[in-house]
C-alpha positions in Angstrom: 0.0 0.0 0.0 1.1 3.6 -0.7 0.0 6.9 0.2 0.6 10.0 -1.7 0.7 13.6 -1.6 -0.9 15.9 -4.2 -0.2 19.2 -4.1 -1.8 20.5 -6.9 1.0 20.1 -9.8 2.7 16.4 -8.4 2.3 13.2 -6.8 5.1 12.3 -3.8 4.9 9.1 -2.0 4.7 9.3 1.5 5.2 5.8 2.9 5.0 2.6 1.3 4.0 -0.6 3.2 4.0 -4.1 2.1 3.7 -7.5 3.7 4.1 -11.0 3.4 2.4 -14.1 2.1 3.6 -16.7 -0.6 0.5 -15.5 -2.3 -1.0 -11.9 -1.4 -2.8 -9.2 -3.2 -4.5 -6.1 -1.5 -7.1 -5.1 -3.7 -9.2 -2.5 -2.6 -9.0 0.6 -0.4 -11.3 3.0 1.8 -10.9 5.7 4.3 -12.9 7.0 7.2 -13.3 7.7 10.5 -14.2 4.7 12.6 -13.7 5.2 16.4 -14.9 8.4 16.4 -11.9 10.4 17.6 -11.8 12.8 14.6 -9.2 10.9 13.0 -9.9 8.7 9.8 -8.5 5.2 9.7 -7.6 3.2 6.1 -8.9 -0.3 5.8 -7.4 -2.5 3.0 -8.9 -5.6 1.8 -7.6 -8.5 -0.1 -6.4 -12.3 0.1 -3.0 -13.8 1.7 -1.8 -17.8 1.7 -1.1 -20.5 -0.8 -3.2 -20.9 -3.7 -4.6 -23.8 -2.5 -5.7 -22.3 1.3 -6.2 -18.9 0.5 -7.5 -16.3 2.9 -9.6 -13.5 2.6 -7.8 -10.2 4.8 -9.1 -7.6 6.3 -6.7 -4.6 7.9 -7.0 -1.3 9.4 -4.4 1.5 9.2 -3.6 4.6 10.9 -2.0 7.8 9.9 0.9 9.4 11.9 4.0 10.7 9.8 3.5 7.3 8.3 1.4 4.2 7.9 0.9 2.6 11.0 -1.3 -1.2 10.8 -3.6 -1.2 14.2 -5.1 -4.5 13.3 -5.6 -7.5 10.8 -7.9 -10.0 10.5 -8.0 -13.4 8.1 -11.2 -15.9 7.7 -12.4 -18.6 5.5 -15.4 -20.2 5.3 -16.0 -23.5 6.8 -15.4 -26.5 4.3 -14.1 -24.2 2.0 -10.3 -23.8 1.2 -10.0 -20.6 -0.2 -11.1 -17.4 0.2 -11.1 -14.0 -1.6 -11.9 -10.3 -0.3 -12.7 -8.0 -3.6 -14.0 -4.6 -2.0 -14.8 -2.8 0.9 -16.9 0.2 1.4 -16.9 2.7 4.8 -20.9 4.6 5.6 -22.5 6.0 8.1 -25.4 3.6 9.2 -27.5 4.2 11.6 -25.3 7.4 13.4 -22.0 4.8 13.3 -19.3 4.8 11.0 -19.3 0.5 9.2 -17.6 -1.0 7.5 -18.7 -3.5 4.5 -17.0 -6.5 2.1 -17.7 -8.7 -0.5 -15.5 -11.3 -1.9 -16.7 -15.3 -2.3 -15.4 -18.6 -1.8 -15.0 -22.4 -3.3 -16.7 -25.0 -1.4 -17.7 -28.0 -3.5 -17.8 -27.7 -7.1 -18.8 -24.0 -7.1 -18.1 -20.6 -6.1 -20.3 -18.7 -3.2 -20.4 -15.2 -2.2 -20.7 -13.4 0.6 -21.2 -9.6 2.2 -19.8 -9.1 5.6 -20.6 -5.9 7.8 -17.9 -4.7 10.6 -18.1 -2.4 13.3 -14.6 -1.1 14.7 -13.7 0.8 17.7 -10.8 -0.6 19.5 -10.7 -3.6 17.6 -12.4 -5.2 14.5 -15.8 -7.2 15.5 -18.2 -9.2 12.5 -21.8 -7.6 13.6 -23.5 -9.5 10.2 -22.4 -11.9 7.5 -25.0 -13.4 4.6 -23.4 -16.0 2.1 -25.6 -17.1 -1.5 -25.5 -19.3 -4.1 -26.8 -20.3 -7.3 -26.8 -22.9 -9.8 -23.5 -22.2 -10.9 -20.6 -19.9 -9.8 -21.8 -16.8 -7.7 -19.1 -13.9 -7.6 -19.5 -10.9 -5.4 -16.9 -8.2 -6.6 -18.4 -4.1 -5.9 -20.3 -3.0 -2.8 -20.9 0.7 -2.1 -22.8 1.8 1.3 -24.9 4.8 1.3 -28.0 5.6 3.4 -28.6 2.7 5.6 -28.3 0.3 2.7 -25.7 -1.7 1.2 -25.5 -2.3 -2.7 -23.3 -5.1 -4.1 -22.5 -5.9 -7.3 -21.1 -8.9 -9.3 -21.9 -12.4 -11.5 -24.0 -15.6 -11.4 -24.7 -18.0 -13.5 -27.7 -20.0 -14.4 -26.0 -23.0 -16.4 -26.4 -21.0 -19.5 -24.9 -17.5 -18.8 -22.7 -15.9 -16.5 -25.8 -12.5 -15.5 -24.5 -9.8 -14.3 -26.2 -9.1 -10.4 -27.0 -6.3 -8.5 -28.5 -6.8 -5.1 -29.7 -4.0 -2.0 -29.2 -5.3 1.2 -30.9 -3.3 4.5 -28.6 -2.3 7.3 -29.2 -4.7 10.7 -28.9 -8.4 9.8 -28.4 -7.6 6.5 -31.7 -8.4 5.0 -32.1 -8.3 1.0 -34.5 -6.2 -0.3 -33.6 -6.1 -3.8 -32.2 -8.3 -6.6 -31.3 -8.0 -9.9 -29.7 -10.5 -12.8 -29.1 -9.1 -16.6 -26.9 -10.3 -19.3 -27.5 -8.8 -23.1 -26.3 -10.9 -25.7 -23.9 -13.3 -23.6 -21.9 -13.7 -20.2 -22.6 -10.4 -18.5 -20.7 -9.4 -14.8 -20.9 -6.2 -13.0 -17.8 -5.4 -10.9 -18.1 -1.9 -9.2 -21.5 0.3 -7.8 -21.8 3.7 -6.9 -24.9 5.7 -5.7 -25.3 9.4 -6.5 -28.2 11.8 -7.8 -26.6 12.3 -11.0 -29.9 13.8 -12.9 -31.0 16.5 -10.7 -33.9 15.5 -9.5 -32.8 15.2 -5.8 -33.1 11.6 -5.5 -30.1 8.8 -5.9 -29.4 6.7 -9.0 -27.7 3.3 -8.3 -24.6 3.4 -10.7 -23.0 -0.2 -11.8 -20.7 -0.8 -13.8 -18.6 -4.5 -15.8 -19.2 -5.8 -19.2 -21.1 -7.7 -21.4 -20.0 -10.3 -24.0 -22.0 -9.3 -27.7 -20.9 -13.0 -29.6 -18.1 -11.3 -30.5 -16.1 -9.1 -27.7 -16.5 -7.6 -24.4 -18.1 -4.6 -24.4 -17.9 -2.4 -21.4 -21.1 -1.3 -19.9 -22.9 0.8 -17.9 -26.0 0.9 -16.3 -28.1 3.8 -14.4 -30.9 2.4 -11.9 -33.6 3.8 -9.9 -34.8 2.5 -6.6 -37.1 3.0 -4.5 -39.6 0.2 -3.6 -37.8 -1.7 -6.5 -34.7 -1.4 -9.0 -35.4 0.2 -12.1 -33.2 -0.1 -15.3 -33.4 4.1 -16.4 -30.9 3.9 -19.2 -27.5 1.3 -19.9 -24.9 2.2 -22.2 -22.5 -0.4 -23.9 -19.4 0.5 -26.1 -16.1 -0.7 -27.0 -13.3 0.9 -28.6 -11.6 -1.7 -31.3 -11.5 -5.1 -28.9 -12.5 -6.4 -25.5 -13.2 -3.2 -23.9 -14.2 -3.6 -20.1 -15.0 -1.2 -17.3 -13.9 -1.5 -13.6 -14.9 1.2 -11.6 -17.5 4.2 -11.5 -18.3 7.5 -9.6 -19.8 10.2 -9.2 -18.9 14.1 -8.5 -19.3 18.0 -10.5 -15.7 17.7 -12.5 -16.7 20.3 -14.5 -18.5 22.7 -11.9 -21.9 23.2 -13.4 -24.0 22.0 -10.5 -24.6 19.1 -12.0 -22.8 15.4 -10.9 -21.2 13.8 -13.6 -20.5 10.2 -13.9 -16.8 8.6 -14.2 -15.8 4.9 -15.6 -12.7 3.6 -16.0 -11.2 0.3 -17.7 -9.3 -0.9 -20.0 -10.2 -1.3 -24.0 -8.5 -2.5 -27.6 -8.1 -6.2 -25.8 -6.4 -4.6 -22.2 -3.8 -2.6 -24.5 -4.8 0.6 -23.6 -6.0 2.4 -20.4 -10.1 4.4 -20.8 -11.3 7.0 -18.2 -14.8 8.0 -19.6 -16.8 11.4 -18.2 -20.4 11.1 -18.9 -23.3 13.2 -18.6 -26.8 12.4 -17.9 -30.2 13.9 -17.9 -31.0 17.0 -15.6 -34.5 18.3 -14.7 -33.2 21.6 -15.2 -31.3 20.4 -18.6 -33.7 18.4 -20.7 -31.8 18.9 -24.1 -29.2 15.9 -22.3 -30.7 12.7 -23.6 -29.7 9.6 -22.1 -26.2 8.7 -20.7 -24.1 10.9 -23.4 -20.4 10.3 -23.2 -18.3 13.5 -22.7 -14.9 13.1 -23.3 -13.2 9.8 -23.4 -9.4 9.0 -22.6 
């Protein structure tokens, strides 16, 4: 892990950590404030072990003229012998600052997912876990948490097609209220989610983003959804610049100061030879000449 220092013109590295394990990746970061002393922690997520026992990691940083670890944590579902962490998110719910991941695991012929909700004060403590399955494989990769609910994003397949899935899980025991499975033309997988009001109208859209197979290549895609008793499809965009283009992660912010949030993908395109940020616009109430998700500038 490295932190940096932007100062408007550069990047400097700060401090650099790194640590051990014949097979270890840390694969997603957040930041926040999660004992409540007015200092934000880091919590890094990934997998540590052989390939054969892998273990999914949690671990939670501090910042003091340099990256201090405060504590780490390793699980694995029983019967299973390996374990991956993909994501973590950090949200207020309920007044308290959680934290949330998704990864899955191998037990039997299969792969399960799972969400896992964290509280941490002086030390990390599990306060809800829910695992799933499906037919076939069942890959949890994204989870964003906003508003006392819990969006996670990844694949599962049906024993014909890998569907994309986007589910809504409510703070507390972590009860679903919302699921959603997609593919287009083939295998379809959504990999990050975002939630932001992104066409004015003062409510949020549920942003996800992955890609979806056409016969041919991997187009990357994104998808803008409403929710409120339900998850609404309100527009999906797919594109691909000369090969297998796919799409990794998406936000939302102003970037171009307007008053007006625009949304941000990134990827890879041309068959993982080239790097793709994308800046797109959508709809606002007080803009109606925008129609639909309209790509502003890709590079």
């Amino acid at each position: 892990m490295r932190a940096y220092h932007w100062n408007g013109t550069a990047l400097t590295v700060l401090d650099t950590k790194t640590w051990a394990g014949s097979q270890a990746t840390s694969f997603n970061v957040d930041v926040g404030d999660l004992d409540g002393d007015g200092t934000e922690e880091i919590v890094t997520v990934g997998w540590t072990g052989e390939w054969e026992t892998m273990n999914s990691q949690i671990r939670v940083w501090s910042w003091n003229d340099g990256l201090h670890l405060k504590e780490s944590k390793k699980w694995i579902q029983e019967g299973s012998t390996w374990s991956k962490c993909y994501d973590v998110s950090l949200g207020r719910l309920n007044g308290r600052t959680m934290i949330a991941t998704v990864g899955y695991f191998g037990l039997g012929d299969k792969t399960h997912a799972e969400v896992r909700l964290w509280g941490y004060e002086s030390d990390l403590s599990l306060a809800a876990a829910e695992k799933w399955e499906s037919e076939g494989d069942v890959l949890a990769l994204g989870v964003f948490m906003d508003e006392n609910r819990i969006y996670t994003v990844g694949m599962s397949k049906d024993g014909n097609y890998a569907n994309a899935q986007l589910r809504v899980w409510k703070y507390g025991s972590l009860t679903l209220e919302a699921s959603e499975e997609w593919h287009t033309v083939g295998n379809t997988l959504a990999c990050n989610v975002f939630a932001a009001d992104v066409d004015g109208d003062g409510a949020k859209e549920v942003l996800t983003v992955g890609w979806a197979n056409d016969g041919r290549r991997s187009r990357a895609q994104l998808r803008v959804w409403d929710y409120d008793s339900g998850l609404t499809l309100k527009d999906s965009e797919e594109w691909y610049k000369e090969e297998d283009t796919h799409s990794f992660s998406v936000f939302a912010a102003d970037v171009d100061g307007d008053g007006a949030n625009e949304i941000l993908t990134s990827g890879n395109a041309n068959d993982f030879k080239l790097c793709q940020i994308t800046v797109w616009s959508y709809p606002d109430v007080e803009n109606p000449m925008i129609s639909g998700l309209t790509p502003g500038r890709r590079g």
